[in-house]
N, C-alpha and C positions, 0 to 999 in steps of 0.2 A: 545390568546385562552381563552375563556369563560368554567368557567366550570360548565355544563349543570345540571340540575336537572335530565333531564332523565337519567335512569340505561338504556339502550340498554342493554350492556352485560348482565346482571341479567335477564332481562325482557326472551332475549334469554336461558336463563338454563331453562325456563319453558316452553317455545312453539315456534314455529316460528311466525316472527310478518310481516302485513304491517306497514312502516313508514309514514305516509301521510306529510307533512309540507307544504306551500310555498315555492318557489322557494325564497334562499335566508336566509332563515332558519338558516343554516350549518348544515344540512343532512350529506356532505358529509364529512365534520371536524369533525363531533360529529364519524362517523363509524371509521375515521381515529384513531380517538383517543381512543377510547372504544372497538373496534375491530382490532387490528393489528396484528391477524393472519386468518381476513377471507378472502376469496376468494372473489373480488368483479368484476362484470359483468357492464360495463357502456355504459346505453343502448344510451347516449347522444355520444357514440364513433361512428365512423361513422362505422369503419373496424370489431368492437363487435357488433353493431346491424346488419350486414350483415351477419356474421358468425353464432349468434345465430335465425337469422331469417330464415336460409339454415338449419341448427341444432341444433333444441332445445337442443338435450341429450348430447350436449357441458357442461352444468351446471353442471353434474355429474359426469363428467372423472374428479374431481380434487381429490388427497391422501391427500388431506390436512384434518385434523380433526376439524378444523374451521368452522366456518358456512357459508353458501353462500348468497352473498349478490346480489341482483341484483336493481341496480339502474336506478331509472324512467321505472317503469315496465309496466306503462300504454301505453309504445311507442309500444309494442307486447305482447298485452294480452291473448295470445295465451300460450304463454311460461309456462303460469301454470298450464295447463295440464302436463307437464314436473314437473314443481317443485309438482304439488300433488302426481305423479310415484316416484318422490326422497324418499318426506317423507315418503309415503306409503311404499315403498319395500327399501328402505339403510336407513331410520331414521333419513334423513337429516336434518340439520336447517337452514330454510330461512328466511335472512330479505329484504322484497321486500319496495323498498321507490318510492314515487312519490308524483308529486307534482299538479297532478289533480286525484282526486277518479274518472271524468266522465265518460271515458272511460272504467272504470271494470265494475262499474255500470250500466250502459244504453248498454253496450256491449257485455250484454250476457255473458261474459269474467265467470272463474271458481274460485269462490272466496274460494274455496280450504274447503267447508263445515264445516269451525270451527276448521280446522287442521293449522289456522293462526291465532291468536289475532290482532286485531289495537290499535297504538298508533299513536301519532301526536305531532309533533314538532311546535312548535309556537317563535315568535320572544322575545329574550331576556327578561328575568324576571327579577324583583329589584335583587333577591336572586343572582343572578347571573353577578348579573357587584359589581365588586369590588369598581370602580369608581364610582359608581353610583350616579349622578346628575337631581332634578327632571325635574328642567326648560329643563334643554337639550335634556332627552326623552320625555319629551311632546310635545319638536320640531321637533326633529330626530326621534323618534321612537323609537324599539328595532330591528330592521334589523343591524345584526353586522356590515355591512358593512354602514350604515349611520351613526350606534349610534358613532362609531369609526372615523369618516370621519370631515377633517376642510370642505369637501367639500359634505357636505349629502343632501342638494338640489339637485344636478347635479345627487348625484347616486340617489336619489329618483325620478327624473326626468327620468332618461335611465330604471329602475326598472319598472315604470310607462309603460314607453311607449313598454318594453321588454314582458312588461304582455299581451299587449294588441294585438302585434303582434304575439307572440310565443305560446299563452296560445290559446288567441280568434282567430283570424285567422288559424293559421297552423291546428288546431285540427277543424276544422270549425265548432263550436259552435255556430255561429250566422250569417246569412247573410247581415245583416246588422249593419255594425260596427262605423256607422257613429251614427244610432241610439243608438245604445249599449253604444260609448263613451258619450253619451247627458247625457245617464242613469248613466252611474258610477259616472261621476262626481255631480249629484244631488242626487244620492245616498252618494256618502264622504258628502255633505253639509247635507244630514238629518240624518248624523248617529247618532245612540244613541235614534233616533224619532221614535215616532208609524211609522207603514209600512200601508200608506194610497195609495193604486193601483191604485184608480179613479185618483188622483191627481197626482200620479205618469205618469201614461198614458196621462194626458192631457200635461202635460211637457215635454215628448217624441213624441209626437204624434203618438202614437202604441196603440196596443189594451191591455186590464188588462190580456190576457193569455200571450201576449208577453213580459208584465211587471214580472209577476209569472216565465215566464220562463230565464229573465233577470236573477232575485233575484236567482233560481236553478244553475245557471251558477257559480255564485259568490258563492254560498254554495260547489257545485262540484271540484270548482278550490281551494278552501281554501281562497279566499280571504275575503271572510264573513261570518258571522254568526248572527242567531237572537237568542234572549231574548224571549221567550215566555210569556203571560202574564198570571198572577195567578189569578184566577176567583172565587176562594173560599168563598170570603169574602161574611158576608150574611145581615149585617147593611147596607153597602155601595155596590152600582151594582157598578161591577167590570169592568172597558174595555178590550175586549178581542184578536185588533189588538197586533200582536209581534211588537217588537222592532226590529231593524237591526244593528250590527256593520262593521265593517268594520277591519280586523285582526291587523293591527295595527296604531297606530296613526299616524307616519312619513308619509303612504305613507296616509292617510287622507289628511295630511298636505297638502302634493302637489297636490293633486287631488282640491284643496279648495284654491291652491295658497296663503296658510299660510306659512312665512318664520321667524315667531317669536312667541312665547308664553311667554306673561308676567301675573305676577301676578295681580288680580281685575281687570282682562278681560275675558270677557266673552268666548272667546276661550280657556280661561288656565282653566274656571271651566269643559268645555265642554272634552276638553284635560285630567283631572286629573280626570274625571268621564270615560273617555273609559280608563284609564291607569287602573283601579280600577278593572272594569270589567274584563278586561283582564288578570290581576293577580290571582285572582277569578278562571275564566277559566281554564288556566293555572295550578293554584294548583289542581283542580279536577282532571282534563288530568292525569297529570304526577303521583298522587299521586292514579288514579286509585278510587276516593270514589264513582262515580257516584251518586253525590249527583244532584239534580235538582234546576236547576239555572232560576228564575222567574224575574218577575216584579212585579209591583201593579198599577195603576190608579185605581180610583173609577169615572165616570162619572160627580162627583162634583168636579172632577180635585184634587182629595188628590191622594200623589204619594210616593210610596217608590219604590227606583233606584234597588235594588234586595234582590229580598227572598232566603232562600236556604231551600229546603224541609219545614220541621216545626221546624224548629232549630233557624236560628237569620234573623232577618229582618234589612235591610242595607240603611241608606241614606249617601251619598255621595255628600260632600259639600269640592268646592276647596276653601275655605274662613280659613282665622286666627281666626276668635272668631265664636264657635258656638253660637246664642241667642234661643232662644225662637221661632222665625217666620220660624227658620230651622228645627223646629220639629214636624211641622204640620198635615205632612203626616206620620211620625210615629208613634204619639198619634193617629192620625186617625184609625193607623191599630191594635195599643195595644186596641181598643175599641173590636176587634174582639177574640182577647184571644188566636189567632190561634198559636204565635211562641213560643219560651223557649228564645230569647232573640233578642233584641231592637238594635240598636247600631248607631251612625253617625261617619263617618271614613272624618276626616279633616286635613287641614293645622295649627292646635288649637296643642299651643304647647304642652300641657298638657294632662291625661288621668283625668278622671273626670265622676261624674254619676250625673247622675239629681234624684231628688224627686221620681218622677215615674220610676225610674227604668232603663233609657237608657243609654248606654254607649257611651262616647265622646272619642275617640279614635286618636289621632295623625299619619295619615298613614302608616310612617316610623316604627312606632311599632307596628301597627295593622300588618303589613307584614311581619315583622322579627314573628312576635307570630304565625302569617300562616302559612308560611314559617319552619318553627322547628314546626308544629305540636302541640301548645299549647294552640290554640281557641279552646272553645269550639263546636265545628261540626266536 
């Protein structure tokens, strides 16, 4: 048992929430543990999705003072119609989880006008493994069930191919899953890359709406997300294609048929730049700042890996010794004036500042300081 960043209980004393995560998460461990007097509805039961699909107003006969939980509520998006009569007329509190947002969204489905907050489960954070080894999550990932496994290939493998069946077929998202698999897996190999559609499309052979509506799918299902690019800068023309990641790096791995990450390889810099991002992510999620998570290129190819608001500007080097030729892009962007702070977050034993001003940060500290709340953002 991992113990989670996220308050669920807490989150619930103030409003009923959606859970969103991927499948695999521990959605249903984190409710076990942080809620062990709710009422929970599992919509993945064969005998509870026929009965609440005959009876919505099942959800509400329970005397428990607990909150009601209904899980994978995307399989009958109907049901919240129901759960909005709870809250509205008994004051109920609902945590509804799933593990695609597609179906509430494009479904017309009743997203309950504001009388739900969202929150999102994401795979395993440093903060949160005790054990925690870097080589081994830049190979396994943070899916508990791989990071924990002598055997996280094979479950990254069934994980993979479980996504592809249960998520993309059952829910029919795509008609063509032949093309769709072409797309995922060139998508794991460009993650972290600007999102170029022409050259996406010509490697599919599909059209740029069906690449657009590929990229949608993978945002809908939680398996990805993009990087927006920061366009601000007014020295240097800025690039304004997003970035794309992929939710965590294990099932990258396999999708890219990587079975090792060593270090001063070009896969572990590639590896401990999406770990980075991801923790990033992560800390805003759970910690609720809605801070705004960027990028930078300038057209002359100067590049910082992420901006956050106008607060600190981030490069991300999986390397032992930062030099000089790693700062490139960040003096680039200190020309611009636009942040409160500079920084490069490395495998460099040491914490250390350059002349000008930027901080050299050792990751393992940069994260623990994130983590407790003690960076400045």
């Amino acid at each position: 048992m991992y113990n989670r960043v996220l308050k669920i209980d807490e989150l619930l004393s103030l409003k009923s929430f959606f859970l969103f995560g991927p499948r695999a998460t521990g959605k249903s461990t984190l409710i076990q543990a942080r809620l062990p007097d709710a009422q929970v509805f599992d919509l993945l039961d064969r005998s509870t999705f026929r009965r609440l699909l005959s009876d919505p107003s099942l959800i509400g006969q329970s005397g428990g003072k607990g909150p009601i939980v209904i899980d994978e509520i995307q399989k009958i998006p109907t049901l919240l119609d129901e759960v909005h009569r709870q809250i509205e007329k008994h004051h109920r509190t609902f945590l509804l989880t799933g593990s695609s947002a597609r179906k509430l969204r494009r479904g017309a489905a009743n997203l309950l006008g504001g009388r739900a907050w969202t929150a999102e489960l994401m795979p395993l954070s440093y903060t949160e493994i005790d054990d925690f080894e870097l080589n081994r999550y830049l190979t396994r990932g943070g899916l508990p069930v791989a990071y924990q496994s002598e055997h996280w290939f094979e479950e990254l493998d069934a994980y993979v191919g479980n996504y592809l069946q249960d998520e993309i077929l059952a829910e029919s998202l795509t008609r063509n899953i032949e093309a769709f698999s072409e797309f995922l897996t060139i998508a794991a190999k460009s993650n972290g890359q600007e999102v170029n559609l022409q050259s996406f499309a010509s490697d599919c052979g599909v059209s740029q709406n069906t690449i657009k509506n590929y990229f949608q799918i993978l945002t809908d299902t939680l398996i990805g997300f993009s990087l927006p690019a920061y366009t601000k800068s007014t020295r240097r023309k800025a690039i304004t294609r997003e970035k794309y990641y992929l939710f965590d790096v294990g099932v990258r791995n396999r999708l890219c048929d990587i079975a090792s990450v060593s270090p001063k390889t070009d896969s572990f810099g590639l590896a401990f730049e999406h770990f980075i991002v991801m923790e990033l992510r992560a800390y805003n999620s759970y910690f609720r700042r809605k801070l705004k998570l960027q990028y930078w290129r300038s057209t002359s190819q100067f590049e910082v890996d992420v901006v956050i608001d106008d607060r600190m500007a981030i490069e991300i080097k999986g390397v032992s010794q930062i030099m000089n030729k790693h700062l490139k892009g960040l003096r680039a962007l200190k020309e611009e004036g636009k942040f409160a702070s500079y920084w490069v977050i490395s495998c460099d034993p040491e914490v250390r500042e350059t002349d000008d001003g930027i901080k050299i940060y050792p990751w393992a500290q940069f994260l623990t300081e994130l983590w407790s709340e003690t960076l400045p953002i």
